[in-house]
VMD Tcl script that draws the C-alpha trace (Angstrom):
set ca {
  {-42.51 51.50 29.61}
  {-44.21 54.55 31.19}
  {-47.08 52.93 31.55}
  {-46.05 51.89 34.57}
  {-46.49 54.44 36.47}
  {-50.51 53.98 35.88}
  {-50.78 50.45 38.26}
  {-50.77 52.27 41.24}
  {-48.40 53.99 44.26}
  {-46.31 50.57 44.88}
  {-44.65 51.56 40.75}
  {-43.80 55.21 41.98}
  {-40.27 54.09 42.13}
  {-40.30 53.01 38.79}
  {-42.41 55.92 37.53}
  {-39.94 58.34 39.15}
  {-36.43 56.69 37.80}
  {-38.03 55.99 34.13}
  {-39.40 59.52 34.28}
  {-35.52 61.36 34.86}
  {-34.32 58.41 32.45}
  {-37.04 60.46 30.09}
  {-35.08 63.92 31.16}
  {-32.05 62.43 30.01}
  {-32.87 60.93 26.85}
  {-35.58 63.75 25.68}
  {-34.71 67.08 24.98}
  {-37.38 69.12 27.12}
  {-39.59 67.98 29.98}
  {-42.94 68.47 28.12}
  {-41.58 65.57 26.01}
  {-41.65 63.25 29.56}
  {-44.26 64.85 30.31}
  {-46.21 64.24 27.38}
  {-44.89 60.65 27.25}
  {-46.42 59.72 30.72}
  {-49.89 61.39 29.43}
  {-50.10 59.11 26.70}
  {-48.95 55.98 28.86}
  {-51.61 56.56 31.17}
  {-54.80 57.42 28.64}
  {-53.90 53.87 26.78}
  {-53.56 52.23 30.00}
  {-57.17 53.96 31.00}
  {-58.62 52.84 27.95}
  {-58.10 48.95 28.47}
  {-59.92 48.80 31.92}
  {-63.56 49.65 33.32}
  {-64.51 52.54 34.56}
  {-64.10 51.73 37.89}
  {-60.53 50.89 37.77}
  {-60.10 54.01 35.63}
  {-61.39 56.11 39.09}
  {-59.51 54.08 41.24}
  {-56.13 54.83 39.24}
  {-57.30 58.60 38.35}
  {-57.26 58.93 42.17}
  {-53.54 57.14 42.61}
  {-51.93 59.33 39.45}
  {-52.75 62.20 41.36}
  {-49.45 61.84 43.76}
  {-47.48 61.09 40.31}
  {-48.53 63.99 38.42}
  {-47.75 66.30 41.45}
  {-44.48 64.41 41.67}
  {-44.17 65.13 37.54}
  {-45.04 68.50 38.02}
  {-42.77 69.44 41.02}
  {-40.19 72.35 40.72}
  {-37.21 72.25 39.21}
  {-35.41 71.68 42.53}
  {-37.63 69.03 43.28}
  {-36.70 67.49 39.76}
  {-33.07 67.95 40.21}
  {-33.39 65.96 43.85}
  {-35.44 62.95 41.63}
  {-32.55 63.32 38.96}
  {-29.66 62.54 41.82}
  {-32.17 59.25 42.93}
  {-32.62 58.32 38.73}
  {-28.94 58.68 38.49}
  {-28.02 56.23 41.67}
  {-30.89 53.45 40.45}
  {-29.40 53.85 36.83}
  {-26.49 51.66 36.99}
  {-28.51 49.09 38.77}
  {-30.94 48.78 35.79}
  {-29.43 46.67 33.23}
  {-32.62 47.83 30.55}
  {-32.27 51.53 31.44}
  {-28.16 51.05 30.82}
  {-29.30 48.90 27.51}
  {-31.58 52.00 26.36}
  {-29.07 54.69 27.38}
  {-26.47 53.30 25.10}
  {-29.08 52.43 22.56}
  {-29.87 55.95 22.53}
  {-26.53 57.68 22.87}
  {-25.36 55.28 19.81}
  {-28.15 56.62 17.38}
  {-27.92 60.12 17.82}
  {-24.06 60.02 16.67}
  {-23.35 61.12 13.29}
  {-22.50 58.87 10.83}
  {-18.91 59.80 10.47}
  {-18.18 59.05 13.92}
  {-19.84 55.93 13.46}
  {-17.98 55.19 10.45}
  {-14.69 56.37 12.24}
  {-15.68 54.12 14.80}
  {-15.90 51.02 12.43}
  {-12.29 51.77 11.16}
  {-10.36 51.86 14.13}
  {-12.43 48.69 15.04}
  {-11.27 46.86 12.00}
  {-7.59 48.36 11.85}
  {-7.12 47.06 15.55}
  {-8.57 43.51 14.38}
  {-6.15 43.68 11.16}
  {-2.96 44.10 13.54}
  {-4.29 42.02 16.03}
  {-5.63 39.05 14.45}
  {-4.40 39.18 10.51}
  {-0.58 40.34 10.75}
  {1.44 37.60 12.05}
  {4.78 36.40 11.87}
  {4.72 33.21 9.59}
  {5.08 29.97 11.98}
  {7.73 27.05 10.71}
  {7.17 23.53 11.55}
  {10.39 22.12 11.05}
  {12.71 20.22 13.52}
  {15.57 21.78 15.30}
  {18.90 21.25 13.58}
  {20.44 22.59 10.18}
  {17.54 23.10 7.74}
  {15.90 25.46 10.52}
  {18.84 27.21 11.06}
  {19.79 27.61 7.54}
  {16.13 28.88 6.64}
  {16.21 31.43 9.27}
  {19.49 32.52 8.48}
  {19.50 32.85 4.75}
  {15.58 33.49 3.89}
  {14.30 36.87 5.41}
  {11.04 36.63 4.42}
  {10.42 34.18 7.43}
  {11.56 36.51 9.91}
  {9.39 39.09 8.65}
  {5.30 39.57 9.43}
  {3.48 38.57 6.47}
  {1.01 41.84 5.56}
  {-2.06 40.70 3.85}
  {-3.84 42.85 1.44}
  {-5.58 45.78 3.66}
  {-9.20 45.49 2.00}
  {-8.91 41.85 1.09}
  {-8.31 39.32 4.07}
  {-10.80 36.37 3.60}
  {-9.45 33.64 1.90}
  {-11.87 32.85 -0.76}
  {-11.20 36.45 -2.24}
  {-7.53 36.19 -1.66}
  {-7.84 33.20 -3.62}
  {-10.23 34.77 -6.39}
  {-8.72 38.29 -6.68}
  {-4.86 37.10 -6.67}
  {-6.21 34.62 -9.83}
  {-8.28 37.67 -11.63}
  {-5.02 40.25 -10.55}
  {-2.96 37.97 -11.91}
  {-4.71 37.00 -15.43}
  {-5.54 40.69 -16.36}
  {-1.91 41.93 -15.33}
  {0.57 39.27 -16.74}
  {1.91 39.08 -20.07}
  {1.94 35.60 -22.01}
  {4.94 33.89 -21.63}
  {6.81 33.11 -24.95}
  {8.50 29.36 -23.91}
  {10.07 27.15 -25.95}
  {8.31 24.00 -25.86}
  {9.64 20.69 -26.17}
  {7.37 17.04 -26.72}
  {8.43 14.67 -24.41}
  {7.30 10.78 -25.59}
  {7.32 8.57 -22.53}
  {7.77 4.94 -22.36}
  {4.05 4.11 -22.95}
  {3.72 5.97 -25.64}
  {2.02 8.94 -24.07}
  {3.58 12.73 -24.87}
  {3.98 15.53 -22.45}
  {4.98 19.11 -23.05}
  {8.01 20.72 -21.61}
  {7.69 24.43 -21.62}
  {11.47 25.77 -21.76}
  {12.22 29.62 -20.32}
  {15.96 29.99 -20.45}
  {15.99 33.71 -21.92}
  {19.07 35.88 -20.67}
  {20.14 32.91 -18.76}
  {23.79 31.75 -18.66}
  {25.09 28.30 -19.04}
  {25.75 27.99 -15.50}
  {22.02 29.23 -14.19}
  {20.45 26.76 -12.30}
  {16.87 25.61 -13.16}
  {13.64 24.82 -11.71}
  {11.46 22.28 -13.33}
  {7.67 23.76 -12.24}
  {4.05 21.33 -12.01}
  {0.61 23.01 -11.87}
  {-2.29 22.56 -10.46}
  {-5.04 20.29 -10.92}
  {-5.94 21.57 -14.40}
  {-2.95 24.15 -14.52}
  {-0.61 24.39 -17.45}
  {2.37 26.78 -18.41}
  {-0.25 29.86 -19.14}
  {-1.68 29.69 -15.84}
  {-1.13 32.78 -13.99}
  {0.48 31.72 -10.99}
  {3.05 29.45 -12.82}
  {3.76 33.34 -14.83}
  {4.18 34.66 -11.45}
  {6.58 31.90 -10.68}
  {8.64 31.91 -14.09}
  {8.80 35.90 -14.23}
  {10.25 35.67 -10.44}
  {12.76 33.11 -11.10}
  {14.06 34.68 -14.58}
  {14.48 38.26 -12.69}
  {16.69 36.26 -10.74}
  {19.21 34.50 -13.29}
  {17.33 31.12 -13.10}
  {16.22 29.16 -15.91}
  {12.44 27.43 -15.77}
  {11.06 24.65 -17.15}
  {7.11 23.43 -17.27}
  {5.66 20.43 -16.87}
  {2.24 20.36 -18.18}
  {0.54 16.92 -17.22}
  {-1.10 14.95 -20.18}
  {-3.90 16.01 -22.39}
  {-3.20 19.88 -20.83}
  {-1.10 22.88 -22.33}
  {-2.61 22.16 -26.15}
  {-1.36 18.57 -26.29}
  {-3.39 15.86 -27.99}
  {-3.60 12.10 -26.04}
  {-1.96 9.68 -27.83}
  {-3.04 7.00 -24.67}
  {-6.55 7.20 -22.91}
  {-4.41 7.96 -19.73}
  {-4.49 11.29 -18.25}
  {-2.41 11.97 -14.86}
  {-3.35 11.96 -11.01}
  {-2.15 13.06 -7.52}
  {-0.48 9.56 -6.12}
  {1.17 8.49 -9.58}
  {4.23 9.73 -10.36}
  {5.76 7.52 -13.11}
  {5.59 10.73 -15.46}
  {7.35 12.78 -13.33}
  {10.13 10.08 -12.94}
  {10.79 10.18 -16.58}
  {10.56 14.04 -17.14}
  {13.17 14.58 -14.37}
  {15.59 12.42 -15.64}
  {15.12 13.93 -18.75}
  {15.34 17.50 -17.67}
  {18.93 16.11 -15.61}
  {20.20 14.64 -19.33}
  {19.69 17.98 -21.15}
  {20.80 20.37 -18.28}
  {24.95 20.83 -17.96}
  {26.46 18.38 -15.52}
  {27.50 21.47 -13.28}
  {23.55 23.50 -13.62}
  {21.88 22.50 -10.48}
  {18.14 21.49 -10.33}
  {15.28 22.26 -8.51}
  {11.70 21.62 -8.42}
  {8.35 23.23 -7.22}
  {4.44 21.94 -7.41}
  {1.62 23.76 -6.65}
  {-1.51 22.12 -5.34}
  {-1.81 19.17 -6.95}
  {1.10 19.67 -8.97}
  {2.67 19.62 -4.62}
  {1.03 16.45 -4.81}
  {2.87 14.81 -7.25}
  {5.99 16.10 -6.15}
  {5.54 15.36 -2.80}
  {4.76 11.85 -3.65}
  {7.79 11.52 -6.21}
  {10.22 12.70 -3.32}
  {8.61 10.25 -0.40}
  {8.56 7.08 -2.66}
  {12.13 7.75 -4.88}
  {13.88 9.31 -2.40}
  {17.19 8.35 -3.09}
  {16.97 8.60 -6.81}
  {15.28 12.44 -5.88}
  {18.45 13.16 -3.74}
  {20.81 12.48 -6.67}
  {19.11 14.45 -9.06}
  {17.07 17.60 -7.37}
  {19.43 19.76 -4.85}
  {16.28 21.20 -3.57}
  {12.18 21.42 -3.71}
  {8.96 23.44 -3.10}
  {5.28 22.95 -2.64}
  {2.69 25.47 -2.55}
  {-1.04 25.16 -1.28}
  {-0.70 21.74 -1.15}
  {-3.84 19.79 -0.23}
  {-2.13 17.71 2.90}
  {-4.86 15.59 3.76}
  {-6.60 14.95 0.55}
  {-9.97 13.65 2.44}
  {-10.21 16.45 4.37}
  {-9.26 18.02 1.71}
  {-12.01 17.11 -0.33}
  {-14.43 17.52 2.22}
  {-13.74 21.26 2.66}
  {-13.78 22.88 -1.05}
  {-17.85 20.52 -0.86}
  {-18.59 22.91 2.18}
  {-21.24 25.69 1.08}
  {-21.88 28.11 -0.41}
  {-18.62 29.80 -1.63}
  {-15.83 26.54 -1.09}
  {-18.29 24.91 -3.29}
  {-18.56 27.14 -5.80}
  {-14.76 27.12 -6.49}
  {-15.00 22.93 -6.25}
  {-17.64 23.50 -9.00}
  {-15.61 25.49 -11.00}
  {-12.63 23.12 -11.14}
  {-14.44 20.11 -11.90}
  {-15.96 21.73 -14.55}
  {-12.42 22.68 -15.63}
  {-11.84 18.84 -15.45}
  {-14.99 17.70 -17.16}
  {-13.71 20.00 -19.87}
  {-10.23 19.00 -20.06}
  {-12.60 15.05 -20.73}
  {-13.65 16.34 -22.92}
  {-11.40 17.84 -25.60}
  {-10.22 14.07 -25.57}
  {-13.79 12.36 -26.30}
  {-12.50 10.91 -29.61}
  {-9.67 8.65 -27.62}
  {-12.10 7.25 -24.93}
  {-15.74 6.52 -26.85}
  {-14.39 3.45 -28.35}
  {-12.04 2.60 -25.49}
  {-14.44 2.73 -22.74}
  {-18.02 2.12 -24.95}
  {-18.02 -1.18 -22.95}
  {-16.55 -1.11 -19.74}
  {-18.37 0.43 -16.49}
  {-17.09 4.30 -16.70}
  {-19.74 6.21 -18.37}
  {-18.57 9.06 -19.83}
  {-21.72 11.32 -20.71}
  {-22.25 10.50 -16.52}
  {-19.00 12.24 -15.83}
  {-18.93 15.04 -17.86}
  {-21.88 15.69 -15.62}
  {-19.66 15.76 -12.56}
  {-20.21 18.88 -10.51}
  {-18.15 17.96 -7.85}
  {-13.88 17.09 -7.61}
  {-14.91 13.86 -5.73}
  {-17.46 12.70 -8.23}
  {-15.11 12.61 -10.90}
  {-12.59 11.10 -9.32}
  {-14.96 8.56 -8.11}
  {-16.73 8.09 -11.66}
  {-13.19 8.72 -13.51}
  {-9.52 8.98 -11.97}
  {-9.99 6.33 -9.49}
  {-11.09 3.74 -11.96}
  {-8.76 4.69 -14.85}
  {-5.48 4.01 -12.19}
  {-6.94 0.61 -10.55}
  {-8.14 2.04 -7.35}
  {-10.93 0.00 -5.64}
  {-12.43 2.94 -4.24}
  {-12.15 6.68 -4.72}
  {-10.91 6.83 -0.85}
  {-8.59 4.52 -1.96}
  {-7.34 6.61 -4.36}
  {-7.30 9.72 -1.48}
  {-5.53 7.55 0.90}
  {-2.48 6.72 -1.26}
  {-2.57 10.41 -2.96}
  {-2.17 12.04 0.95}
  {0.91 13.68 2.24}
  {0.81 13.69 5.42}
  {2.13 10.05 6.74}
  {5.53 10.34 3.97}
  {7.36 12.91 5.25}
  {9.91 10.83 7.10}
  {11.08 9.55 3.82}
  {11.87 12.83 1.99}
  {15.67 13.09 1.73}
  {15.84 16.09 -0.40}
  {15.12 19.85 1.43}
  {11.58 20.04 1.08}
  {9.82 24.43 2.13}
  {6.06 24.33 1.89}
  {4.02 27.35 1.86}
  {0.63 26.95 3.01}
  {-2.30 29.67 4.45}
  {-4.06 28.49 7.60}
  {-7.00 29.39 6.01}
  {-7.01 27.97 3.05}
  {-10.55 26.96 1.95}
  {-9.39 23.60 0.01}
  {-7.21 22.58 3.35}
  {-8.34 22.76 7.03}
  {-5.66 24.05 9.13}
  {-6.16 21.00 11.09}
  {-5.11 18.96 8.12}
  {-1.70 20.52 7.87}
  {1.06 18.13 9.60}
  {3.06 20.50 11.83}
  {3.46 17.24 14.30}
  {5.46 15.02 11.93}
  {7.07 18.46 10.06}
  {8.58 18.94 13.70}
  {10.13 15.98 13.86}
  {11.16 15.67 10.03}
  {14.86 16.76 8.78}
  {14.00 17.72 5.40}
  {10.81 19.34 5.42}
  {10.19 22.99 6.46}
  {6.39 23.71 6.36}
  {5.79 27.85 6.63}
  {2.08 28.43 7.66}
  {1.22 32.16 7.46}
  {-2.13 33.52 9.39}
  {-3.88 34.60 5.53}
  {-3.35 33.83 2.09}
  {-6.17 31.73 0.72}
  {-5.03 28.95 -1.89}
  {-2.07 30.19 -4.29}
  {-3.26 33.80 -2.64}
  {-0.91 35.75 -0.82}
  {-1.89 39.16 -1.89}
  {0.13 41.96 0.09}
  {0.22 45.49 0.72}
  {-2.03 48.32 -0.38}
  {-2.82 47.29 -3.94}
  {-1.24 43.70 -4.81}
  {1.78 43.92 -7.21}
  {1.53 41.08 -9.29}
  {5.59 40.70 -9.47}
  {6.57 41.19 -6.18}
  {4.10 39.25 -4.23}
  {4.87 37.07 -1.30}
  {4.90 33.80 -3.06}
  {7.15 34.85 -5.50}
  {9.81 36.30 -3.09}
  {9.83 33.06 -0.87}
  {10.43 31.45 -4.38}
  {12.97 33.12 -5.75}
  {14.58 33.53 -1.72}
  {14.95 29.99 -1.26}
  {16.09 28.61 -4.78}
  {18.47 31.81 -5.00}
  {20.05 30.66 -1.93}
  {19.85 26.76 -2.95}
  {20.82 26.40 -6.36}
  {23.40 29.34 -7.02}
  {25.10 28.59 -3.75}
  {27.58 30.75 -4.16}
  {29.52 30.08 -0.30}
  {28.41 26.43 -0.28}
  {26.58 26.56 2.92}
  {24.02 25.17 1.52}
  {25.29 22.00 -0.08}
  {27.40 21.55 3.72}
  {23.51 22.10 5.43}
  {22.15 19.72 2.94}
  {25.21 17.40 3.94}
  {24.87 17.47 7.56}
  {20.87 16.90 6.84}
  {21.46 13.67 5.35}
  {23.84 12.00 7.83}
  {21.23 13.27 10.69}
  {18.11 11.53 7.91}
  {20.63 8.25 7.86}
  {20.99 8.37 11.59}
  {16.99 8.65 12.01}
  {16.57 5.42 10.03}
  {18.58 3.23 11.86}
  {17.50 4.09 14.39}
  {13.80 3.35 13.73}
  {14.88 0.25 12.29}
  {16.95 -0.60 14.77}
  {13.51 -0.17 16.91}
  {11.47 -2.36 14.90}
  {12.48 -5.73 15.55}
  {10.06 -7.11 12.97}
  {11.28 -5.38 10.90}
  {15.03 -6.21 11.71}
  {14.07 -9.98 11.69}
  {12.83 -9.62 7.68}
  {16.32 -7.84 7.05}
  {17.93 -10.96 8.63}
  {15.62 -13.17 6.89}
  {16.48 -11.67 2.95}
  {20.12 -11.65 3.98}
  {20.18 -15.41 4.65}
  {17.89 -16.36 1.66}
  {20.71 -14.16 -0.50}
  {23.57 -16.17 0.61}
  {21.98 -19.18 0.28}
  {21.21 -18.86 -3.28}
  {24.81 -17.18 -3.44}
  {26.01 -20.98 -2.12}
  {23.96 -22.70 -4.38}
  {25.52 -21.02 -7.51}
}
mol new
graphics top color blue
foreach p $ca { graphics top sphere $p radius 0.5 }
foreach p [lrange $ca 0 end-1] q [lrange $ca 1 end] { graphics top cylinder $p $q radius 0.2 }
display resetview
């Protein structure tokens, strides 16, 4: 840039700011000096001899003005100074310069107050709760402190994907296996499930919480151990459900399970009610797709739900399943973690090849083709969609989704989900119809990944913040020592009946069909 002040007297300006800019930035003045020397032989060198005279002759003023005093200097320094803050590139340079002559401590110094002000700022947050004004609210607030509290995220490890990678490894290296007492379950169709029993130092009036994994989850899985080991530190009694063909159970049908069916679930609840004592109360939780299922189960048997379960939990639930979908396919790392669970699902095929070569040796699923699958969609396209009658996997999607049943839940319903959660947008999550639901409490925190929720300086893998919602909430619900809960859960349902009349009462085609099956009863009543 100090070539400049070689094209001639209408850059002495220029030449006189850049050269205190040089004072400032160099450490002596033969450094400017020797700067300008050099600027001026390579600009001499690229023109003719006669335009190196001509210039020669106008340097001549500059070099005097170079070589003036040191009052003279400091005079040039005051004019540098005022023209500095009017050159954005000198300003750009200053910086530039002051930044790389700092020592690296300050710089790292610099970095962490940087990121501690962005972790207080922009990662600690108070956990929001989409839930509608009235008793559940109230009660949560009330009874569950956790919710009133900022939710702390692992210092080092924010991002979701390793939230959701480290709590699995923390987890799996750190957590004992679980000694349950398993029970076979034979359903009507001849399929068997396994029910893994942990009642160990429990007494015969503990409550118990029947728990459903994830998409290829079982009882071994380390966040159902997180789970189990939270709930038996607290008095209550756990059962598993591990979904067909998982949890070291052989297929006796060629059916395996999915995320909008929840026949299976029917019969293991009722089940789990029979064998229970009359006065033990009952609770359930799902994670992911495990919420899935239990989400559905609630929405579609609501009232038989509300006479059996006195409350329910989901966890990472996939809302949206589309959107869903679409977000564990986005690269490079949400895919990677959609690759490795349909592998897990290819693999879980399978260990049950003998069952489906004859079965399905003529029909249109291909099973070499899906084993293949690299993606959840895929297989559920190729696989899960065909094997339950769907037309279409978005079919299957469509029915399997959430976020449109929530107004026929009847029993309380907390959800914990992480806004960032790289297998559901937050945009996915529905706060709108949560807000205007009576039974369903969705807490979003800021961080937490999917079945994440590491916290504090170096995660504990028993006290994490998963587990203490947990055990909160179904320590509150099912021992219910005061009954507030059962009057809450009272005062719930009358303002759930009063909602439905109301909408009915608003629909009048749907008031006209009511008329219509009334008449069409009493007239076959006359006729007998």
């Amino acid at each position: 840039m100090l070539c400049a002040l070689a094209r001639g007297p209408h850059h002495l300006k220029v030449a006189a700011v850049y050269y205190n800019l040089s004072d400032l930035l160099c450490t002596s003045r033969g450094c400017a000096v020797q700067a300008v020397r050099l600027a001026s032989g390579s600009a001499s060198r690229r023109n003719s001899s006669h335009q190196h005279q001509h210039h020669h002759h106008q340097l001549q003023p500059h070099r005097e003005l170079l070589c003036r005093p040191s009052r003279s200097r400091a005079q040039s320094s005051k004019l540098a100074v005022r023209t500095f803050h009017s050159e954005p590139v000198a300003m750009f340079y200053s910086m530039y310069a002051y930044l790389s002559n700092l020592p690296r401590l300050h710089v790292l110094g610099l970095a962490i107050i940087a990121y501690v002000v962005y972790y207080l700022i922009q990662v600690v947050k108070r956990p929001i709760i989409a839930c509608s004004d009235g008793p559940f609210k109230q009660y949560l607030i009330r009874k569950v402190p956790t919710l009133e509290n900022k939710y702390w995220p692992t210092f080092w490890c924010v991002e979701s994907r390793a939230q959701t990678v480290l709590a699995s490894l923390l987890r799996s290296k750190s957590l004992p296996r679980i000694n349950y007492r398993r029970e076979i379950l034979s359903l009507k169709d001849g399929g068997e499930v396994a029910l893994d029993w942990m009642d160990e130092g429990c007494n015969e009036n503990a409550p118990c919480i029947l728990i459903l994994p994830g998409l290829t989850g079982e009882s071994q899985a380390e966040y159902i151990k997180c789970l189990v080991l939270a709930a038996q530190q607290s008095g209550m009694r756990v059962v598993v459900f591990n979904n067909r063909g998982l949890g070291g159970i052989e297929l006796k049908t060629p059916r395996l399970y999915c995320a909008a069916n929840c026949e299976d679930l029917c019969e293991v609840v009722q089940h789990v009610r029979k064998v229970l004592p009359s006065h033990c109360k009952l609770g359930a939780t799902g994670i992911s797709m495990g919420g899935l299922i239990l989400g559905n189960y609630l929405a579609r048997k609501s009232e038989e739900a509300r006479s059996i379960l006195s409350a329910a939990k989901i966890i990472s639930v996939p809302w949206d399943v589309h959107k869903g979908s679409a977000s564990i396919e986005k690269p490079v790392i949400n895919s990677l973690l959609g690759r490795h669970l349909a592998g897990s699902l290819c693999r879980t095929l399978a260990n049950h090849l003998e069952i489906y070569r004859d079965i399905y040796q003529d029909s249109d699923i291909d099973i070499q083709r899906i084993l293949r699958c690299t993606t959840i969609k895929e297989f559920d396209e190729l696989f899960t969609a065909k094997q339950f009658g769907y037309a279409h996997v978005n079919d299957y999607y469509t029915d399997a989704t959430l976020h449109n049943k929530l107004d026929h839940i009847s029993v309380p319903l907390l959800c914990l989900s992480a806004a960032d959660d790289p297998f559901q947008p937050l945009d996915a999550i529905p706060v709108k119809a949560a807000n205007q639901c009576t039974h369903v409490a969705i807490v979003i925190t800021a961080r937490g990944g999917h079945i994440g929720f590491l916290e504090g300086w170096w995660p504990s893998t028993r006290d994490q913040y998963m587990g203490r919602l947990f055990t909160e909430y179904f320590t509150k619900a099912l021992f219910d020592v005061d009954g507030e809960f059962q009057h809450t859960s009272d005062k719930m349902h009358e303002r759930f009946l009063a909602k439905q009349t109301l909408a009915l009462a608003a629909s009048p085609l749907l008031l006209n069909k009511k008329v219509e099956v009334v008449e069409h009863l009493d007239h076959k009543v006359k006729l007998m």
